[in-house]
N, CA, C and O atoms as a GROMACS GRO file, in nm:
protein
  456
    1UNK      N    1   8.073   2.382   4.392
    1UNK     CA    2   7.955   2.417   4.316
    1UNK      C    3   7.850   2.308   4.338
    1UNK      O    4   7.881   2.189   4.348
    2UNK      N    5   7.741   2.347   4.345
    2UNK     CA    6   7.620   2.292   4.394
    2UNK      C    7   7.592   2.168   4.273
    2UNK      O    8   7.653   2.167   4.166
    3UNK      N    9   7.523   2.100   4.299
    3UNK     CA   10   7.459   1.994   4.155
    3UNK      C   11   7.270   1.989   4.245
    3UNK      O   12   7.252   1.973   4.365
    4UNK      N   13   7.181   2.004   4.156
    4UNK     CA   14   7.044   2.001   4.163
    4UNK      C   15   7.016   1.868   4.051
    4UNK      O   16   7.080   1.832   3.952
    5UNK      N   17   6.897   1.819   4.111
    5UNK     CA   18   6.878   1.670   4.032
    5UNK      C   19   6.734   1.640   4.030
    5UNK      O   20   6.670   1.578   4.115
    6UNK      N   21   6.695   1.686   3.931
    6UNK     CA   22   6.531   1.676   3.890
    6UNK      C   23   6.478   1.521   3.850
    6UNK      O   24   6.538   1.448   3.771
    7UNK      N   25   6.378   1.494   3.906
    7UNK     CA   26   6.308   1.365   3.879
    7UNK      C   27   6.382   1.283   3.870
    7UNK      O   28   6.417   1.241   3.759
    8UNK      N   29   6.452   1.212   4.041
    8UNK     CA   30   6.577   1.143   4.059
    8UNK      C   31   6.469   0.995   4.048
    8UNK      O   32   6.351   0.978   4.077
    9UNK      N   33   6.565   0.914   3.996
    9UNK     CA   34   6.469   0.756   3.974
    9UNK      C   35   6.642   0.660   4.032
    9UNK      O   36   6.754   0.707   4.053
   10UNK      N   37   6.599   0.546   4.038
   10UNK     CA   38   6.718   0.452   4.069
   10UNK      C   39   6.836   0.436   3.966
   10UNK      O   40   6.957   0.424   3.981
   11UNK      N   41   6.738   0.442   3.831
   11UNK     CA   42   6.877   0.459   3.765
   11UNK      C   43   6.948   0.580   3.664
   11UNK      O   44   7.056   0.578   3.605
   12UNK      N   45   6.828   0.697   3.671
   12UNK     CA   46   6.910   0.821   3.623
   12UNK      C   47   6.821   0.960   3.676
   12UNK      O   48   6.704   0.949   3.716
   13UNK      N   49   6.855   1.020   3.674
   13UNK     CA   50   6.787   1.183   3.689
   13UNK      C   51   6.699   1.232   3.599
   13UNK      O   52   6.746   1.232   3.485
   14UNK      N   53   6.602   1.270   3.607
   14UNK     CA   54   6.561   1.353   3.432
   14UNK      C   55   6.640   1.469   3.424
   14UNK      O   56   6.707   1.467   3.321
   15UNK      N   57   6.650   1.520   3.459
   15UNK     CA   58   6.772   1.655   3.446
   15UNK      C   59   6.859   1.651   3.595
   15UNK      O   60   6.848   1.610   3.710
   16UNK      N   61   6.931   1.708   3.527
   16UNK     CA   62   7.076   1.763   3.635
   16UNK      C   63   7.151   1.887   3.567
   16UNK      O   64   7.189   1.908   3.452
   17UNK      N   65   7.160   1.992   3.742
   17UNK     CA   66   7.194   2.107   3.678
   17UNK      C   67   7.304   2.108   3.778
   17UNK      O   68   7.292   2.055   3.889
   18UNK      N   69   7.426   2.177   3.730
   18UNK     CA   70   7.535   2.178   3.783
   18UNK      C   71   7.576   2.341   3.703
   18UNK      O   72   7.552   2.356   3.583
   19UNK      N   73   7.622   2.426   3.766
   19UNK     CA   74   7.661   2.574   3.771
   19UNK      C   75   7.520   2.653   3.727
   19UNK      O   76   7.409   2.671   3.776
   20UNK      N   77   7.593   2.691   3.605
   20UNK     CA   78   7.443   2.769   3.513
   20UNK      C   79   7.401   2.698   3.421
   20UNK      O   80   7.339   2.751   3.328
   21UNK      N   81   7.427   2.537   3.425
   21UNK     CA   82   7.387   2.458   3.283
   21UNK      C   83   7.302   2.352   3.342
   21UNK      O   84   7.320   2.327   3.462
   22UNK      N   85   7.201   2.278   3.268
   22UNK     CA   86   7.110   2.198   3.307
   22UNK      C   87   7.156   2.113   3.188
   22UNK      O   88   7.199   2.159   3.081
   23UNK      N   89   7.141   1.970   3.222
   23UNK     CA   90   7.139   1.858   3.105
   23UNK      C   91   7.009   1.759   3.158
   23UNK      O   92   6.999   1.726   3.276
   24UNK      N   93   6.929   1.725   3.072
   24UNK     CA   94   6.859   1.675   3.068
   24UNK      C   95   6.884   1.504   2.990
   24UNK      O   96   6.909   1.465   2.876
   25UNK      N   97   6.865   1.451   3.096
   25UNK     CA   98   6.822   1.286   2.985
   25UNK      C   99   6.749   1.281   2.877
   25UNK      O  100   6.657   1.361   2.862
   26UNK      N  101   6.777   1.190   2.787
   26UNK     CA  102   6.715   1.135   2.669
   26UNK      C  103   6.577   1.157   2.739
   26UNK      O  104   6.545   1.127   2.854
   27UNK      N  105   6.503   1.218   2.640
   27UNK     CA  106   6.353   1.220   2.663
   27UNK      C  107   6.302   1.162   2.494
   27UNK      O  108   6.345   1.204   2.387
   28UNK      N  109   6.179   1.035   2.520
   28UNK     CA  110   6.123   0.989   2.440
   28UNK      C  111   5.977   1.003   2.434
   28UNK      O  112   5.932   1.004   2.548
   29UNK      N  113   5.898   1.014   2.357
   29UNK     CA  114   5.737   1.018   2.331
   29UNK      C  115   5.709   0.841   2.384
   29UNK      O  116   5.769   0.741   2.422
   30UNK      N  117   5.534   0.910   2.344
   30UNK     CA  118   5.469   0.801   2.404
   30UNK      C  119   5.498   0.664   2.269
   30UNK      O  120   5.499   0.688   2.149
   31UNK      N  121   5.518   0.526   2.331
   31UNK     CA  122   5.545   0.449   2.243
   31UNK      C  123   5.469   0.342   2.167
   31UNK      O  124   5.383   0.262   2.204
   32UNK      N  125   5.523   0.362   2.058
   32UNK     CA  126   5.383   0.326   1.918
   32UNK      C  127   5.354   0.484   1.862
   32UNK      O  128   5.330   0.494   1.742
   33UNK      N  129   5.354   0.545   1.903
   33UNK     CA  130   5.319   0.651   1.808
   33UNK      C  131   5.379   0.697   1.698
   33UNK      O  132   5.485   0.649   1.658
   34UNK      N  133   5.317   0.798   1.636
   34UNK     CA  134   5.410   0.849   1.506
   34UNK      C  135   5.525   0.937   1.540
   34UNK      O  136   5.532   0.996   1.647
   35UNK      N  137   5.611   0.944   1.450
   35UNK     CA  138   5.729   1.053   1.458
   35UNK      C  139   5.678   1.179   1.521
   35UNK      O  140   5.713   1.233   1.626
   36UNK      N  141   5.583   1.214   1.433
   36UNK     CA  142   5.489   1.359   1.478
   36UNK      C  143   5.509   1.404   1.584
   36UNK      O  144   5.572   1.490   1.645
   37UNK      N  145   5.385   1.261   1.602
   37UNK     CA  146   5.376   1.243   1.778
   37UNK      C  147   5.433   1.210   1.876
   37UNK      O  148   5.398   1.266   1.980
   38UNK      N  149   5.524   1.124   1.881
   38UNK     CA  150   5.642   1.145   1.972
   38UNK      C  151   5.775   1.269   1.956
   38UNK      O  152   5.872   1.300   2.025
   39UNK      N  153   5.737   1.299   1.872
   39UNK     CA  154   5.819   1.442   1.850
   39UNK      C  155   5.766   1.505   1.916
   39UNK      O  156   5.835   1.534   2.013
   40UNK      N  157   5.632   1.563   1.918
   40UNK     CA  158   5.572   1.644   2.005
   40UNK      C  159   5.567   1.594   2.191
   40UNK      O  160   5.556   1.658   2.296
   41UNK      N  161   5.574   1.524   2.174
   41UNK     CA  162   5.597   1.447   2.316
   41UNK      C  163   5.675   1.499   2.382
   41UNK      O  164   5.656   1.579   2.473
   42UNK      N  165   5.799   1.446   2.330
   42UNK     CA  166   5.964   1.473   2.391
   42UNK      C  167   5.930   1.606   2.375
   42UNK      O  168   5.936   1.622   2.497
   43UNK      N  169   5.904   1.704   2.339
   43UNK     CA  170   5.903   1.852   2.316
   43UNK      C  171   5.823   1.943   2.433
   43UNK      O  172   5.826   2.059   2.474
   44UNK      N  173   5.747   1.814   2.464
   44UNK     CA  174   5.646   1.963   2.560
   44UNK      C  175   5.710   1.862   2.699
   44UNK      O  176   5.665   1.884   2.811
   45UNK      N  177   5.811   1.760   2.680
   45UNK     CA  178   5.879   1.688   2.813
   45UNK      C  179   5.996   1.789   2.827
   45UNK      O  180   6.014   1.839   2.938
   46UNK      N  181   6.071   1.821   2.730
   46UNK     CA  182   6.181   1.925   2.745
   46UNK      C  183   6.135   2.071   2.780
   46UNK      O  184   6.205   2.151   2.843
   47UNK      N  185   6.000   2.097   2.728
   47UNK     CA  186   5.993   2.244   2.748
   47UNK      C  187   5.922   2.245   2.913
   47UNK      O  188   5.895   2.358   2.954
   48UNK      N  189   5.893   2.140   2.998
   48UNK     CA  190   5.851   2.102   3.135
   48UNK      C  191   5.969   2.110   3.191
   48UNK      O  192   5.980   2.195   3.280
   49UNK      N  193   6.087   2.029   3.159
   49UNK     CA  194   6.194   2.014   3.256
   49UNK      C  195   6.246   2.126   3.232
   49UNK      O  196   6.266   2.194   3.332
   50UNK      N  197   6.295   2.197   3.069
   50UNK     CA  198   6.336   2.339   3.166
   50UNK      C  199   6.289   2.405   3.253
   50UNK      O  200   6.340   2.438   3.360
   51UNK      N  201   6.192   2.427   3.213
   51UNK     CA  202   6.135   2.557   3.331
   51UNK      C  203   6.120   2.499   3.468
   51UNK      O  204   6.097   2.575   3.561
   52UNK      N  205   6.134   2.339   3.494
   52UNK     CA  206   6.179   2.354   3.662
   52UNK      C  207   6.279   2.380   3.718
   52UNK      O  208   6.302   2.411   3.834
   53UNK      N  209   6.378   2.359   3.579
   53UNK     CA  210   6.509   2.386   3.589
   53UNK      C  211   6.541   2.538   3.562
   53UNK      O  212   6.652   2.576   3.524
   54UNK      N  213   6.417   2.632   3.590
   54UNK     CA  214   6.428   2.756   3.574
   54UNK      C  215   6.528   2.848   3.462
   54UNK      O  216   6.604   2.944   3.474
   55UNK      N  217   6.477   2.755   3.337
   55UNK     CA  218   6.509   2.809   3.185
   55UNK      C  219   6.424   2.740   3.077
   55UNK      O  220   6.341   2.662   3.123
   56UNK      N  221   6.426   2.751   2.956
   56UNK     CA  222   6.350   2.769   2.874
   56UNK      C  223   6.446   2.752   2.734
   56UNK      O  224   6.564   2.784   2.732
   57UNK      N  225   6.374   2.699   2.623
   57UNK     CA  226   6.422   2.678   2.512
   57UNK      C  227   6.519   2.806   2.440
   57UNK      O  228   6.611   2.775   2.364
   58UNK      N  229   6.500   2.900   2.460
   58UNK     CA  230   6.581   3.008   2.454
   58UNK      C  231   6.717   2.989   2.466
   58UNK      O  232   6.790   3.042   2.382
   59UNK      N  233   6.773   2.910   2.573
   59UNK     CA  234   6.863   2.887   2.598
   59UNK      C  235   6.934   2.798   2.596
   59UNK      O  236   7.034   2.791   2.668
   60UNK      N  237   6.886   2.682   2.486
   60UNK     CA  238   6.933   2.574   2.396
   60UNK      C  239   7.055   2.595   2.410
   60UNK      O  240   7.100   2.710   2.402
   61UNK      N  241   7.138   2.483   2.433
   61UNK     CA  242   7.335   2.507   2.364
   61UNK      C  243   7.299   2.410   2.297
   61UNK      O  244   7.252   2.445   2.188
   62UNK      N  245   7.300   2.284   2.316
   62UNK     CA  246   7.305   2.140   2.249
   62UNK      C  247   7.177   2.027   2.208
   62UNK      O  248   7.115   1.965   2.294
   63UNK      N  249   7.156   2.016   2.093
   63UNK     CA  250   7.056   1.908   2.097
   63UNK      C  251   7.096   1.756   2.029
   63UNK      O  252   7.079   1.741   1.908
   64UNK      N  253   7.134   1.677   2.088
   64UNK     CA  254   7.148   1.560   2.020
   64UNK      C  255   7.018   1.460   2.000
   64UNK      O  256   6.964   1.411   2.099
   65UNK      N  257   6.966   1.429   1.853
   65UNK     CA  258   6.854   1.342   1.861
   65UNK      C  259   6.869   1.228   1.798
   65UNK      O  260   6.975   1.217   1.736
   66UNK      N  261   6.832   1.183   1.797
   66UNK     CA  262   6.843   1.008   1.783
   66UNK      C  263   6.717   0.939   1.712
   66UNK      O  264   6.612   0.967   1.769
   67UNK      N  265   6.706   0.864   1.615
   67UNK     CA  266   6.614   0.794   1.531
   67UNK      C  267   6.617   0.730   1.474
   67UNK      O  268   6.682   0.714   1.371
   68UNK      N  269   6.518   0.648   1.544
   68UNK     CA  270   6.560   0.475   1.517
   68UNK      C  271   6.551   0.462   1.334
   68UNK      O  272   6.589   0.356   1.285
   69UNK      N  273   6.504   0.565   1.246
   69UNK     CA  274   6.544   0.537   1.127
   69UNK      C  275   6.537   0.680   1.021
   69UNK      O  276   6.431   0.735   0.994
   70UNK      N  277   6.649   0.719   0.978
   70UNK     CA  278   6.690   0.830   0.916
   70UNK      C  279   6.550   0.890   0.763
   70UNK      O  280   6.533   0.998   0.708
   71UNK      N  281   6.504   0.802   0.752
   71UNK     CA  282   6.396   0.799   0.691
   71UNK      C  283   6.333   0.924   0.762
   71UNK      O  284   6.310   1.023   0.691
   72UNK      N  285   6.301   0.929   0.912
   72UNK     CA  286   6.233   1.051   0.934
   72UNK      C  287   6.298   1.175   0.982
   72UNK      O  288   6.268   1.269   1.055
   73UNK      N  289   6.347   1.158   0.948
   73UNK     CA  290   6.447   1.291   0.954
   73UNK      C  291   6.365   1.450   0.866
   73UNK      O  292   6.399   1.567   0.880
   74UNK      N  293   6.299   1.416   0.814
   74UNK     CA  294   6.183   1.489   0.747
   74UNK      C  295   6.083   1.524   0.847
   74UNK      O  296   6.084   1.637   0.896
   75UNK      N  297   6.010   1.450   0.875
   75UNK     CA  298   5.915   1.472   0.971
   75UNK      C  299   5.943   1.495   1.121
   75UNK      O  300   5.859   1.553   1.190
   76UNK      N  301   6.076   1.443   1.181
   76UNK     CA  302   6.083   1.511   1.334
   76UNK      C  303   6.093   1.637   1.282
   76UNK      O  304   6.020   1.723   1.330
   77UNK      N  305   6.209   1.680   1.146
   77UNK     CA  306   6.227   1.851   1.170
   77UNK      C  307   6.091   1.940   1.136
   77UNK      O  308   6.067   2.047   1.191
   78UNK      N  309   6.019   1.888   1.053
   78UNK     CA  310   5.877   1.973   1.092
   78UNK      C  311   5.855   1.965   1.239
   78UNK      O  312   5.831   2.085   1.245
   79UNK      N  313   5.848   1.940   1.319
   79UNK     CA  314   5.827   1.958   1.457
   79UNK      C  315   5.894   2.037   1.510
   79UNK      O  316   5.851   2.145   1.551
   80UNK      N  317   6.033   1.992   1.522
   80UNK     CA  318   6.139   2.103   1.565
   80UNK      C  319   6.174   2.160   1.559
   80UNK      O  320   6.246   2.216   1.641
   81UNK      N  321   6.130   2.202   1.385
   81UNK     CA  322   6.176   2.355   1.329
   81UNK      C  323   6.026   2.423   1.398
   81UNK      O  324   6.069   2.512   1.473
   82UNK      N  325   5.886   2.423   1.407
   82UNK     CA  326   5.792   2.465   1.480
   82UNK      C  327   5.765   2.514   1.598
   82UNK      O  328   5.679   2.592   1.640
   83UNK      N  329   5.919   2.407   1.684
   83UNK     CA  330   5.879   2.474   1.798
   83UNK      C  331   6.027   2.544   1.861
   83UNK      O  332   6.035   2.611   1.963
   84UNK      N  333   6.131   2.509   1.773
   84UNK     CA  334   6.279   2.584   1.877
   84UNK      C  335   6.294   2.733   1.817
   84UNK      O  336   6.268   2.790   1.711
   85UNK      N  337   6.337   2.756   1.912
   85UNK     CA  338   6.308   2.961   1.873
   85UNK      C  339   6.450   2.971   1.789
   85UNK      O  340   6.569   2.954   1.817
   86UNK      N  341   6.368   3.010   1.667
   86UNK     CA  342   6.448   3.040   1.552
   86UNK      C  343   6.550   3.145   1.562
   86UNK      O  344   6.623   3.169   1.466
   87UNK      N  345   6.559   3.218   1.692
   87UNK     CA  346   6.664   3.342   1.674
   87UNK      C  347   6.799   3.254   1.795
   87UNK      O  348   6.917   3.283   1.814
   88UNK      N  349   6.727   3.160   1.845
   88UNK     CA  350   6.839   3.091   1.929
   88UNK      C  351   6.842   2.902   1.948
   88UNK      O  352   6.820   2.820   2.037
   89UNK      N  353   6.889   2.900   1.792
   89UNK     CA  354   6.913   2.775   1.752
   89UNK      C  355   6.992   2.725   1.824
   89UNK      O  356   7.058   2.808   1.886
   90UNK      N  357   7.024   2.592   1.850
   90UNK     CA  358   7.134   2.533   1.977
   90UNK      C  359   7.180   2.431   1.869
   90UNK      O  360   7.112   2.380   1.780
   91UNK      N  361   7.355   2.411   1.908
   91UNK     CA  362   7.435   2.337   1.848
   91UNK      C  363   7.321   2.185   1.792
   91UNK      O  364   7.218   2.165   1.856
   92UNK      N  365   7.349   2.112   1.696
   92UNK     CA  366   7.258   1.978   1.692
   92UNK      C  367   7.269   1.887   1.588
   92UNK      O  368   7.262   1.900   1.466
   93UNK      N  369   7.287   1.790   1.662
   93UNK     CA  370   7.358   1.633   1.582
   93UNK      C  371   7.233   1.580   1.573
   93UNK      O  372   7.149   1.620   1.654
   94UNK      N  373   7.195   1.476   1.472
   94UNK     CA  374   7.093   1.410   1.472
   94UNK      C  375   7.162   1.255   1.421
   94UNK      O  376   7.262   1.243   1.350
   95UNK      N  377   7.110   1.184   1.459
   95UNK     CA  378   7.168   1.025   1.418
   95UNK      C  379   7.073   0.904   1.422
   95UNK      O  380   6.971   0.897   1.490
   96UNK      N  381   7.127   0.800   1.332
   96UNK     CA  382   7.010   0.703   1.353
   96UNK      C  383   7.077   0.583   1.464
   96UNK      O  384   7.193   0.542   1.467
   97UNK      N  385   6.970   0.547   1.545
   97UNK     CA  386   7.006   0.443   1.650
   97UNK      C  387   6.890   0.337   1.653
   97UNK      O  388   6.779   0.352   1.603
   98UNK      N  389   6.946   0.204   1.735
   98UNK     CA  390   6.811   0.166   1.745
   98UNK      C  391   6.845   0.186   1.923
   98UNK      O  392   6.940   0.172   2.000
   99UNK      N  393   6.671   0.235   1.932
   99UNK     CA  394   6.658   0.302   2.092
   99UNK      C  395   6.634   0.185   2.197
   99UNK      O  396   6.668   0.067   2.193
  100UNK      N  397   6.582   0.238   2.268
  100UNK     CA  398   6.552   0.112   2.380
  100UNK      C  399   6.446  -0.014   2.383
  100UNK      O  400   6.437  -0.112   2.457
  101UNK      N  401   6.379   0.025   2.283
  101UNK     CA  402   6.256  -0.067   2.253
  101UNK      C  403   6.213  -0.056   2.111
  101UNK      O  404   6.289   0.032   2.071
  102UNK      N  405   6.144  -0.088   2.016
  102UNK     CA  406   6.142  -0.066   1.871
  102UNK      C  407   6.015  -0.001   1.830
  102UNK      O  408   5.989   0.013   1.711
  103UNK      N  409   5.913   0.050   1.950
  103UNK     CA  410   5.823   0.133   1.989
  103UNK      C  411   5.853   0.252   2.024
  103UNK      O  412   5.765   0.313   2.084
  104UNK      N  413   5.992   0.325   1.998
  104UNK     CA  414   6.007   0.464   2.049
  104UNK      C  415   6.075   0.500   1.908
  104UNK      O  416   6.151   0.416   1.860
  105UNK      N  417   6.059   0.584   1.858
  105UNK     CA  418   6.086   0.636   1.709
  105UNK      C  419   6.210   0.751   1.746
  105UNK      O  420   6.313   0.754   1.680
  106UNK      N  421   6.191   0.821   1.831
  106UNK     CA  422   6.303   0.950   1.856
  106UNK      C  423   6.327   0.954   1.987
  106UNK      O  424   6.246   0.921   2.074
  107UNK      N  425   6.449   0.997   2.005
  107UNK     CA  426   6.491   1.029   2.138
  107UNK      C  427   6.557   1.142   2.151
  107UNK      O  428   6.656   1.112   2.085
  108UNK      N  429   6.577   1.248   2.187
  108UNK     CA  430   6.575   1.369   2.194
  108UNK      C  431   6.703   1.433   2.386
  108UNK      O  432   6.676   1.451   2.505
  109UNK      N  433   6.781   1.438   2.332
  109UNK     CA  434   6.936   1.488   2.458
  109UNK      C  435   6.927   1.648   2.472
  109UNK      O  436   6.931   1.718   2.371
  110UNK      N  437   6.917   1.694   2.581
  110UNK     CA  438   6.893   1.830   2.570
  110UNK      C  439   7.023   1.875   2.661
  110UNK      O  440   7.052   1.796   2.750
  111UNK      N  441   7.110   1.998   2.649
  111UNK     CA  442   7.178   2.087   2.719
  111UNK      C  443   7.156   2.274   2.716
  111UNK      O  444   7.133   2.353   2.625
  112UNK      N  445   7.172   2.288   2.843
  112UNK     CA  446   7.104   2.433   2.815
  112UNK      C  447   7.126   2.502   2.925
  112UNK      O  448   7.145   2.441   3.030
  113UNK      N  449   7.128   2.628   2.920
  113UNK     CA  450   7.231   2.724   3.005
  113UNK      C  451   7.072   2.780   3.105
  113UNK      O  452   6.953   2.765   3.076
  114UNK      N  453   7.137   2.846   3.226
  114UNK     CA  454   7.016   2.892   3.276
  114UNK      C  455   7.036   3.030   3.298
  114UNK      O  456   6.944   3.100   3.343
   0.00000   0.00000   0.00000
């Protein structure tokens, strides 16, 4: 079985699709911004890499997100309840971490069928 490897860099892929499933790397917003706004970030970064990966939020299985403080756990899900299609919700863990820098508020793991 084939493996396809979107926006290959030295040290990870932005997505990788292997059969009919695509996984996408941690995608983060721009940094310093608000929850909002890096919510919306990572969101229109995931809804880009599917569709090169020739699928679409529709086809959500898994979302794991990550935030550097549980405090907003309020405000990413206004975002994400706005934009994931409510008739095809995908499995989803949310947790608090501290991320790679103390300028990125959410980080956002995507898996998804094509």
């Amino acid at each position: 079985m084939s493996i396809r490897r979107i926006e290959v860099g030295p040290r990870m892929s932005q997505a990788v699709i292997h059969g009919n499933t695509v996984y996408l790397a941690g995608q983060v917003g721009g940094p310093g911004k608000s929850v909002t706004e890096q919510t919306k970030d990572v969101l229109a970064a995931v809804d880009r890499l599917l569709k090169e990966a020739g699928t679409d939020k529709s086809k959500l299985l898994q979302a794991i997100i990550w935030l550097d403080d549980m405090k907003d756990f309020g405000e990413m899900n206004a975002v994400w309840d706005s934009w994931v299609d409510q008739a095809n919700t995908p499995a989803r863990a949310t947790g608090e971490a501290k991320l790679a820098t103390p300028e990125y508020k959410v980080e956002i793991i995507i898996t998804a069928a094509i």
